[in-house]
VONU-522979 format. One record per residue: y, z, x of N, C-alpha, C in turn. Coordinates in Angstrom, 2 decimals. Each point is the difference from the previous one (the first is absolute). Layout:
! VONU-522979
> n_north,n_up,n_east,ca_north,ca_up,ca_east,c_north,c_up,c_east
> Y,Z,X,Y,Z,X,Y,Z,X
...
***
This chain:
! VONU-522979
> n_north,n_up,n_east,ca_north,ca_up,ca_east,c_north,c_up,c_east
> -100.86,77.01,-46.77,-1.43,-0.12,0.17,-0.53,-0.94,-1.08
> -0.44,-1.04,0.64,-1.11,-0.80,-1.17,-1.40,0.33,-0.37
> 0.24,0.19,-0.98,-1.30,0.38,-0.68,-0.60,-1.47,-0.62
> -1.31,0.02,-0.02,-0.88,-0.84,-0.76,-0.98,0.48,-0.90
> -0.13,-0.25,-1.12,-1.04,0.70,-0.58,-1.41,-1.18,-0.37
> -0.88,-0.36,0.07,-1.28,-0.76,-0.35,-1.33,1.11,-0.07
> -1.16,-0.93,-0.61,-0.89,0.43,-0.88,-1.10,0.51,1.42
> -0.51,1.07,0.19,-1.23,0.23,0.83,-0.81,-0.92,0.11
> -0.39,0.04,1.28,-1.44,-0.43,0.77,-0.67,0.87,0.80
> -0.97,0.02,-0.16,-1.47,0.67,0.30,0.53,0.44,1.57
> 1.05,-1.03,0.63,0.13,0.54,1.68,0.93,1.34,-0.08
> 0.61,0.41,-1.20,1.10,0.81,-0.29,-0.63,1.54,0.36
> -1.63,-0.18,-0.38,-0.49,1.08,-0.43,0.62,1.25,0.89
> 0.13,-0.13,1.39,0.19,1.47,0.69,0.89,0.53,-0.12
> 1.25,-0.81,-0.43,1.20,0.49,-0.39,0.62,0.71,-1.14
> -0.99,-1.24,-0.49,-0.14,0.87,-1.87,-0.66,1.48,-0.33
> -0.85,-0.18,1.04,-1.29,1.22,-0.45,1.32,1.72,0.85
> 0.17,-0.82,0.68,1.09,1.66,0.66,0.96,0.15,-1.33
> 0.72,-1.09,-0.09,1.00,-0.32,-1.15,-0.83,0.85,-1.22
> -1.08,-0.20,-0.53,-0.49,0.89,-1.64,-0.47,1.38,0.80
> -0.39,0.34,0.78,-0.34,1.28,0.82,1.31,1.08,-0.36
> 1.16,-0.97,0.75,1.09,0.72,0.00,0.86,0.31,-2.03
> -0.62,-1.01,-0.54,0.53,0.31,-1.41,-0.78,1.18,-0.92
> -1.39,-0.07,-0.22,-0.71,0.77,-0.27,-1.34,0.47,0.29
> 0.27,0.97,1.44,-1.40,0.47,0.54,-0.98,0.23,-0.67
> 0.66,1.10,-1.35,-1.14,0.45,-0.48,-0.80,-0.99,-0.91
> 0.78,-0.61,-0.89,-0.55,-0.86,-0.12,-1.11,-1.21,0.25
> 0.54,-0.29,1.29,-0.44,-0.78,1.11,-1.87,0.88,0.29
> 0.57,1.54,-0.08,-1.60,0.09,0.89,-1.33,0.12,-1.59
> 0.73,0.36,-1.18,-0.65,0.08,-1.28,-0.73,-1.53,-0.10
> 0.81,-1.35,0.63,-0.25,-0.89,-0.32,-1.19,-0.47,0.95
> -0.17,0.41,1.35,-0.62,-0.29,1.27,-1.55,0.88,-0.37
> 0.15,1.53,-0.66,-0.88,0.63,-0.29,-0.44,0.90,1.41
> 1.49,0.27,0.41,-0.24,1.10,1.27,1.41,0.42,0.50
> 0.16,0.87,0.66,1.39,0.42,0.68,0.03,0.06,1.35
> -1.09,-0.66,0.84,0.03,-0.60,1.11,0.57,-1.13,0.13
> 1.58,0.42,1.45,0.92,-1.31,-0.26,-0.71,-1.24,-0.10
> -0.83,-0.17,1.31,-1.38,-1.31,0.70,-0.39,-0.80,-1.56
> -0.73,0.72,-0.45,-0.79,-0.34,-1.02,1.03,-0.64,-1.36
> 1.25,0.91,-0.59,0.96,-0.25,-0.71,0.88,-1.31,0.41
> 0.47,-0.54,1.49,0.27,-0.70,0.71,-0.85,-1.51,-0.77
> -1.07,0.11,0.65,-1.38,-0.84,-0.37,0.09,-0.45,-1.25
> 0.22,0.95,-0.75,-0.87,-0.41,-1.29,1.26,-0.93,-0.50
> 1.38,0.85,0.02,1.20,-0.92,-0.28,0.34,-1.13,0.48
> -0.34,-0.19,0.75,0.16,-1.43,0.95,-1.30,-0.71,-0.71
> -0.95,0.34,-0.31,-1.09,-0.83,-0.40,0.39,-0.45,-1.45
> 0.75,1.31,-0.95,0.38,-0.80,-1.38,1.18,-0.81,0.21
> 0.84,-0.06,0.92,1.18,-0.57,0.10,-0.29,-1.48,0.02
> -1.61,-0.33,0.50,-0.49,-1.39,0.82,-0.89,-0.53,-1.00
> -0.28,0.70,-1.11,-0.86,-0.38,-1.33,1.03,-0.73,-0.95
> -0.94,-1.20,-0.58,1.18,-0.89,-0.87,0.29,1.10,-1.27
> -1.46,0.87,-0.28,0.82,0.17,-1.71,0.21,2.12,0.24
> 0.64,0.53,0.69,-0.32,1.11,0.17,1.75,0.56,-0.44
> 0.36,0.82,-0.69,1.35,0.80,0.08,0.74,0.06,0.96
> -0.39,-0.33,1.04,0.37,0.01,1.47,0.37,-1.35,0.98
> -0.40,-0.68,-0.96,-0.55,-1.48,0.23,1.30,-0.50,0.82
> -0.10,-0.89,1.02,1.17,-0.98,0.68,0.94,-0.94,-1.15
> -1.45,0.04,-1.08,0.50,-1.09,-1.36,0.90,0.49,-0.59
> -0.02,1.22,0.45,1.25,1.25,-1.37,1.16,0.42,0.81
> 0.07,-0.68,1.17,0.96,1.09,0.81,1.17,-1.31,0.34
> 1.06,0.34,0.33,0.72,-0.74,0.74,0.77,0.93,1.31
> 0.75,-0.79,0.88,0.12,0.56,1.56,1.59,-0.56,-0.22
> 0.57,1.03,0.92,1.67,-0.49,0.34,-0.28,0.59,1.68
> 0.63,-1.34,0.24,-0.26,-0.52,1.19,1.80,0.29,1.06
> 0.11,0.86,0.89,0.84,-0.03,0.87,0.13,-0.39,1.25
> 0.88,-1.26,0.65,-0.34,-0.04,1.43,-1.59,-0.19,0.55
> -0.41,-0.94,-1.92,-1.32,-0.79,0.76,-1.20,1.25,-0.20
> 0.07,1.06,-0.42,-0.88,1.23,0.21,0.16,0.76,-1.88
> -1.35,0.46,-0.11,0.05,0.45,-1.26,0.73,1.37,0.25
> 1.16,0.41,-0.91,0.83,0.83,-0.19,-0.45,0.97,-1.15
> -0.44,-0.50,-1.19,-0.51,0.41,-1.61,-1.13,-0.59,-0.97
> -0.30,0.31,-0.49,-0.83,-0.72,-1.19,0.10,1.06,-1.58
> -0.21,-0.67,-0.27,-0.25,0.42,-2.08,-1.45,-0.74,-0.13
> -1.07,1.03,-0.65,-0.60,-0.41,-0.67,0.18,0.12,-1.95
> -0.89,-1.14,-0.46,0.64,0.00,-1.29,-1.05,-0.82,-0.72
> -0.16,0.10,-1.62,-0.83,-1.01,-0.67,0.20,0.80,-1.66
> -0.51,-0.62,-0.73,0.39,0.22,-1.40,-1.19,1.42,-0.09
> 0.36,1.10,-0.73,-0.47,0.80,-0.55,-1.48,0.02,-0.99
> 0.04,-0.78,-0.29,-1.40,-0.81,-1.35,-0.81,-0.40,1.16
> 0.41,-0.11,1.19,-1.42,-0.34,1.40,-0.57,1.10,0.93
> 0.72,0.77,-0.70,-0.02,1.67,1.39,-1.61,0.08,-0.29
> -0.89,0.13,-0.63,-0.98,0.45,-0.37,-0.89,-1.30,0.87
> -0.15,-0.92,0.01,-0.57,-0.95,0.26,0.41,-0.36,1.34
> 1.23,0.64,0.67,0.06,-0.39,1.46,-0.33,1.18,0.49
> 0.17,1.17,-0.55,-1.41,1.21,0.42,-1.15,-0.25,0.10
> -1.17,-1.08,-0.23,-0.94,0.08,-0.21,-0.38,-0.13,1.33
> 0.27,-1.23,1.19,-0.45,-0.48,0.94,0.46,1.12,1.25
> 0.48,1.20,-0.53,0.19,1.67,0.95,-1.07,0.25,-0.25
> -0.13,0.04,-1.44,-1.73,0.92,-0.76,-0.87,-0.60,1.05
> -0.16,-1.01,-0.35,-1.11,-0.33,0.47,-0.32,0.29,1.54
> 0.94,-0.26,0.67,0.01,0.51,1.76,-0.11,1.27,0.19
> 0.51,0.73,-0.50,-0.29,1.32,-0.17,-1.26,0.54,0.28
> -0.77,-0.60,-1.56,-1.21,0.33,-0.87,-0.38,-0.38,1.49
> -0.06,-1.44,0.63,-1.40,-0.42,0.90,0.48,1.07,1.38
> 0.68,0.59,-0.11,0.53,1.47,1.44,-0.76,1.01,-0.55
> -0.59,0.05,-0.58,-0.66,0.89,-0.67,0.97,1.52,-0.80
> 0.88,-0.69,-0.14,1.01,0.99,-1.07,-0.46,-0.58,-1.22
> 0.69,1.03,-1.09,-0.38,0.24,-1.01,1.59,0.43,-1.14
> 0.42,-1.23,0.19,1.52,-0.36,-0.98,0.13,0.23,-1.24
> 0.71,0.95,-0.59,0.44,0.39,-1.10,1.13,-0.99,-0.37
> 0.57,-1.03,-1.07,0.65,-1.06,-0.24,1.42,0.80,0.72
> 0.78,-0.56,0.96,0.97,0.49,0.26,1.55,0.37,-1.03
> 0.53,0.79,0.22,1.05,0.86,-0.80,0.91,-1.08,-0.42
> 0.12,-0.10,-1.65,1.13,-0.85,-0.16,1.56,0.02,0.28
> 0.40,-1.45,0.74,1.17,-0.06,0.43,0.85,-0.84,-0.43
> -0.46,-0.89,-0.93,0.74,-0.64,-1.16,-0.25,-0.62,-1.10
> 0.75,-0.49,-0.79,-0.40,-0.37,-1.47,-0.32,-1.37,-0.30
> -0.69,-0.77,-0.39,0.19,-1.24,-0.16,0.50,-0.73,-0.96
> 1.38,0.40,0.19,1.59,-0.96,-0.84,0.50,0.06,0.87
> -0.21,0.14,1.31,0.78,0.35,1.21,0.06,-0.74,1.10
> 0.46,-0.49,0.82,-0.21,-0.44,1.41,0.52,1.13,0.90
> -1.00,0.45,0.95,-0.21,0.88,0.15,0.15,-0.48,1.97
> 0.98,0.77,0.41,0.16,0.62,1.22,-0.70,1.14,0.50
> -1.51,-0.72,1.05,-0.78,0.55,0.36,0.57,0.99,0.93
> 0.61,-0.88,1.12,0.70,0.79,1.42,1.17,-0.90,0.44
> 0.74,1.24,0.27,1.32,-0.76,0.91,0.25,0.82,1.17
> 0.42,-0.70,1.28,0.18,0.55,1.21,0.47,-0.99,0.83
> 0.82,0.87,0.90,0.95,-0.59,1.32,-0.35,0.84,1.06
> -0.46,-0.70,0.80,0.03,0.66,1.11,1.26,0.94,0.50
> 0.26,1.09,0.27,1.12,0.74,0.15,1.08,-0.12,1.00
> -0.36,-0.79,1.14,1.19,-0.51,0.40,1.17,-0.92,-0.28
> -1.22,-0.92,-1.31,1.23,-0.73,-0.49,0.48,0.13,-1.46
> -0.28,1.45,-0.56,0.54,0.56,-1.13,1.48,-0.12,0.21
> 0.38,0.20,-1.45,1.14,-0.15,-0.18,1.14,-1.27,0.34
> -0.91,-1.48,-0.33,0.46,-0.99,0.66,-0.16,-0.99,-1.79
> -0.42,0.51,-0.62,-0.40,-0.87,-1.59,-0.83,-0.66,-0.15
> -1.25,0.08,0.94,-0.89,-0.70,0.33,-1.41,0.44,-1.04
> -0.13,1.86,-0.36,-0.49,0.45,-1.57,0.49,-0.63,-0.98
> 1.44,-0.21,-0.32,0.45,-0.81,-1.11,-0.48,-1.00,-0.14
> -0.03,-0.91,0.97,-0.23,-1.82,0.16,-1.34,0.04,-0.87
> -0.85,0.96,1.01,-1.81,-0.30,-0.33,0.08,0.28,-1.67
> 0.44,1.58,-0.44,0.03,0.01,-1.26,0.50,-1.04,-1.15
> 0.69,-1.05,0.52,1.04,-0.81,-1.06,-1.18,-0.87,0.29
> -0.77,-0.19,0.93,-0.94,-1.08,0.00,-1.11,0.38,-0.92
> -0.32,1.03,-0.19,-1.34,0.66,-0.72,0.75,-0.21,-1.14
> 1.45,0.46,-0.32,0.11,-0.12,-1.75,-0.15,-1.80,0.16
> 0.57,-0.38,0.65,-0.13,-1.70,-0.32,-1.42,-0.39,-0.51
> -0.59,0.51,0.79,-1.74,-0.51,-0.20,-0.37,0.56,-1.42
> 0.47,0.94,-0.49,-0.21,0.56,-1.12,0.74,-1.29,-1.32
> 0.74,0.34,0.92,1.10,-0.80,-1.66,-0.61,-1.31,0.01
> -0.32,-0.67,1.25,-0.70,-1.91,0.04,-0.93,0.40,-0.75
> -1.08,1.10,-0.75,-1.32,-0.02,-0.19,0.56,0.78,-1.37
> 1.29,0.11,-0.59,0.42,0.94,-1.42,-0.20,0.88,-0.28
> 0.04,1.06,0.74,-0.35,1.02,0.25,1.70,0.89,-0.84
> -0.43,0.57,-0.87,1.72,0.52,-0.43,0.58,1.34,1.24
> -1.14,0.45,0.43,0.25,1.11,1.29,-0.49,0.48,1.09
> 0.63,0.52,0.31,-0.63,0.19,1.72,-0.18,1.71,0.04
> -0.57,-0.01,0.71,-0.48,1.61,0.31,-0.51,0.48,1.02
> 0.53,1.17,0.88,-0.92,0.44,1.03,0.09,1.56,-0.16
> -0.63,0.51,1.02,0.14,1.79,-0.31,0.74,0.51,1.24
> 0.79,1.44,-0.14,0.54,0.19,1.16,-0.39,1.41,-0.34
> -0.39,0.74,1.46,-0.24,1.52,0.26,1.41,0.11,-0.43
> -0.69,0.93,-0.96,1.29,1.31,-0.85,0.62,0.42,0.80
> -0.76,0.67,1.51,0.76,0.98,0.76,0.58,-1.32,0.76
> 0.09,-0.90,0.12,0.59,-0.76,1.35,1.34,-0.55,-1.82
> 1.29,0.79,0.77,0.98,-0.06,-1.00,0.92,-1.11,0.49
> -0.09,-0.63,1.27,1.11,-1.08,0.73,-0.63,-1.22,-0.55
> -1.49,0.15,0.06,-0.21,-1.42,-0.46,-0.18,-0.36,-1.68
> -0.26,1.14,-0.71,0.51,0.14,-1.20,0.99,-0.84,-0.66
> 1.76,0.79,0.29,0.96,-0.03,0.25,0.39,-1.58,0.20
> -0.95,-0.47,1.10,-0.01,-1.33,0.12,-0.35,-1.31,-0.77
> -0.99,0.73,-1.15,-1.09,-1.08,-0.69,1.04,-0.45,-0.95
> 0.66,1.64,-0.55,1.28,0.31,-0.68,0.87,-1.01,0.07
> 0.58,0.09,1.12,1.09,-1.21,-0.18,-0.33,-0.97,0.45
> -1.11,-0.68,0.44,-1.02,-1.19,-0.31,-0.08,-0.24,-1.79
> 0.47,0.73,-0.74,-0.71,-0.49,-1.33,-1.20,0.36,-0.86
> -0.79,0.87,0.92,-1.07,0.76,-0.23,0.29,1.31,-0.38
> -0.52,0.49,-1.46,-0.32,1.39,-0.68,-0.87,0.65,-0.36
> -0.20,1.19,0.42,-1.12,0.80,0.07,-0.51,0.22,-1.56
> -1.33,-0.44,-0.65,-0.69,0.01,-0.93,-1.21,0.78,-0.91
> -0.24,0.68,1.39,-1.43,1.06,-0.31,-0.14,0.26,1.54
> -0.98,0.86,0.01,-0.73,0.51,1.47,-1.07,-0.23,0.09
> -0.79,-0.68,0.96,-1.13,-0.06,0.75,-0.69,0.89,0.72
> -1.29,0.03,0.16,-0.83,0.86,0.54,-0.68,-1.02,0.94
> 0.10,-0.21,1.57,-0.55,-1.12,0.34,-0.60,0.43,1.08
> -1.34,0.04,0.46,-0.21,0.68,1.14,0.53,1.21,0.55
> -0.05,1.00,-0.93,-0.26,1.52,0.08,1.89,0.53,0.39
> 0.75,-1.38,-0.38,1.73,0.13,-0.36,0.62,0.01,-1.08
> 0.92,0.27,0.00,0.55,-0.54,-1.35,1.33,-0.71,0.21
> -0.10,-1.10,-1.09,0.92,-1.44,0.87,1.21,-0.03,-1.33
> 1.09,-0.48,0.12,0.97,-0.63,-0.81,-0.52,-1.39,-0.74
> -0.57,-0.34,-1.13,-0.35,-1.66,-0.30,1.35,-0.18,-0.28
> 0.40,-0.81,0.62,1.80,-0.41,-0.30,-0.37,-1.89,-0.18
> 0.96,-0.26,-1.18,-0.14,-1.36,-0.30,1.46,-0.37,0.10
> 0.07,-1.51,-0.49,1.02,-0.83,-0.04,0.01,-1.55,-0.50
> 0.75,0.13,-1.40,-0.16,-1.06,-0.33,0.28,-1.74,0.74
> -0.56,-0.63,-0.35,0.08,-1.36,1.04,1.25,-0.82,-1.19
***
């Protein structure tokens, strides 16, 4: 199977938006400011299509199978998490929610692995690996000494996985009413 991996475009969005759905719901609906799929759907697809948002097409890259998006990684340096939150705040705020700064999910010495996901039929093909080696790349082009993402404590396969990816568990997170693995890895 050939895989391709390149940088998002705004046409990616529907694929992507199932793609971060399927990585972290809860997340996903803390970020949307509801747990209605419709609305959570919406709102993710709308930050996915914003230039400066955590979510952004600008932050993500796509691995491409048989011409069709298969995966994506989102990703960006840690020292920006705060500032690519803002343009959620603000959409939020004008929904008439009322946003408490969202739960920290990484450090800024970090390049920081927002989301990773494969669609599940074509798991287990190295197509998570590819995207991830692309996110540390983007890290290391920009000197970043590490990479970092979080993995549910209780989800122990993908753990296990970050593991022999190179990634070690560092502290625990509290991230949207979970508690996450911050697992890093030096670049």
């Amino acid at each position: 199977m050939d895989i391709l991996v390149r940088d998002a475009t705004r046409e990616d969005a529907r694929a992507v938006t199932a793609l971060m759905l399927a990585a972290a719901e809860s997340i996903a609906c803390t970020l949307a400011g509801s747990a209605d799929r419709d609305v959570v759907t919406r709102e993710i697809e709308a930050y996915f299509r914003m230039e400066g948002s955590r979510l952004s097409f600008r932050s993500t890259s796509v691995a491409l199978s048989g011409g069709e998006i298969a995966g994506m990684v989102v990703s960006y340096p840690g020292c920006e998490s705060r500032a690519l939150d803002e343009p959620i705040l603000r959409r939020l705020r004008s929904r008439g929610c009322a946003p408490a700064p969202f739960d920290r999910e990484c450090f800024d010495d970090e390049y920081y692995v927002d989301s990773l996901a494969v669609f599940p039929h074509l798991r287990r093909a190295g197509i998570g690996r590819l995207l991830l080696d692309e996110a540390e790349k983007r890290g290391r082009a920009l000197g970043m000494a590490k990479s970092a993402l979080l993995a549910d404590e209780s989800a122990e396969e993908n753990v296990k996985r970050y593991e022999r990816w190179g990634y070690a568990a560092d502290c625990t997170l509290q991230v949207s009413g979970h508690r996450y693995l911050h697992m890093i890895k030096r670049l």
